[in-house]
N, C-alpha and C positions, 0 to 999 in steps of 0.2 A: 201486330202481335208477333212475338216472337216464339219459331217452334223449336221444341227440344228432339235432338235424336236419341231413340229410346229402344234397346235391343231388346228385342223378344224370346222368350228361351222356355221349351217346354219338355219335358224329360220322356212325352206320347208321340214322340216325332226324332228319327236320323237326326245324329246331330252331324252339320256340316263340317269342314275340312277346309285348313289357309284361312282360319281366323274369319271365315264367311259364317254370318249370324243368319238364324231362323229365318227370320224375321226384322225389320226395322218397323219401327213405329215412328209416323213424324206427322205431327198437328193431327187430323183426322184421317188421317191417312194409313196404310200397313202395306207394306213392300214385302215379300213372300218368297226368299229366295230358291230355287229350282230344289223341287223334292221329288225323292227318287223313289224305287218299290224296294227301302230298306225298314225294314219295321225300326221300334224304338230298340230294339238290340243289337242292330247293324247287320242284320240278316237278311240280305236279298232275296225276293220271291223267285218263284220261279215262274219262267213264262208272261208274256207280254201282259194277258189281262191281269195275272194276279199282282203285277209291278203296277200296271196302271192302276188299278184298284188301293192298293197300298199309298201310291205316292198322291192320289187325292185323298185318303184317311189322313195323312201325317200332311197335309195342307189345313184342312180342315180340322186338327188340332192346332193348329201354329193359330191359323185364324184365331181359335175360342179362346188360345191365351193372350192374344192379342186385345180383347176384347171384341173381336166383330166375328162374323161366320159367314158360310157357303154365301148365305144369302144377298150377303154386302161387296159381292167379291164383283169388281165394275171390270176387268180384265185379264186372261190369262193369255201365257205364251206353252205355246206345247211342243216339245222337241221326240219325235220317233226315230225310230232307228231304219226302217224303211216304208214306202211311202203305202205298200199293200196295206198294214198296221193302221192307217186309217181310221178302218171303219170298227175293228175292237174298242180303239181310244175311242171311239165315236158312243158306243155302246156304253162306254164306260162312265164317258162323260154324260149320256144321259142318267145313269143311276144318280148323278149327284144334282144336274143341275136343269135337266128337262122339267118339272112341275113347277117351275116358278113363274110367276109373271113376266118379268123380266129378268133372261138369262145375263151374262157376261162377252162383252167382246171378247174374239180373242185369235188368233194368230198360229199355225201349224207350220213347223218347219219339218223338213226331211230333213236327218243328222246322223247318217250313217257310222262315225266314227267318234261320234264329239267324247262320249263318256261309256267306252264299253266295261263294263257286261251287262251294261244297263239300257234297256230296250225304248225307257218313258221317263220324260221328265217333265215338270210343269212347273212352272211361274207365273205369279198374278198379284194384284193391287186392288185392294180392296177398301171401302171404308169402314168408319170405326164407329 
């Protein structure tokens, strides 16, 4: 079987920059590209958890336009701005994804300069 690539686009989620799509959809699959703590009008939060908080809100819409959600999400990648910020993202990450059975693998980097003013970003791959 052959799969189609299928851009995912939701007007509750930052739209990205350089032609970078939400979202890809491809077979059963959804590819989530890094979302930041810009709400849907391009307005940066302020401060670490409310960025964190944001940029899992506008995931978890990209998901539901996708068709899949928090639930289905099999991996994310987590980029902070230093390594103290930890344990917020950690906090933050339990509001979305601690009561489930099984949570999501997933991967923390320290990124001190990668995309300032922005403290939190996250990536992840989920199914559909």
């Amino acid at each position: 079987m052959e799969f189609k690539k299928e851009k995912v686009y939701t007007p509750l989620a930052a739209t990205p920059t350089h032609n970078v799509s939400q979202a890809i959809k491809y077979g059963n699959l959804v590819f989530v590209s890094g979302m930041v703590g810009e709400d849907e009008n391009e307005v940066l939060k302020e401060g670490l958890e409310a960025q964190c908080e944001q940029a899992f809100i506008n995931m978890k819409n990209v998901l539901e336009a996708a068709g899949s959600s928090l639930e289905k999400v099999l991996f994310c990648q987590i980029f902070i701005a230093k390594r103290e910020d930890r344990a917020i993202a950690n906090e933050v990450w339990d509001r979305f994804f601690l009561n489930m059975d099984v949570g999501p693998a997933r991967y923390t980097v320290v990124a001190p300069t990668v995309a300032e003013p922005y403290l939190f970003e996250i990536t992840c791959v989920a199914g559909v």
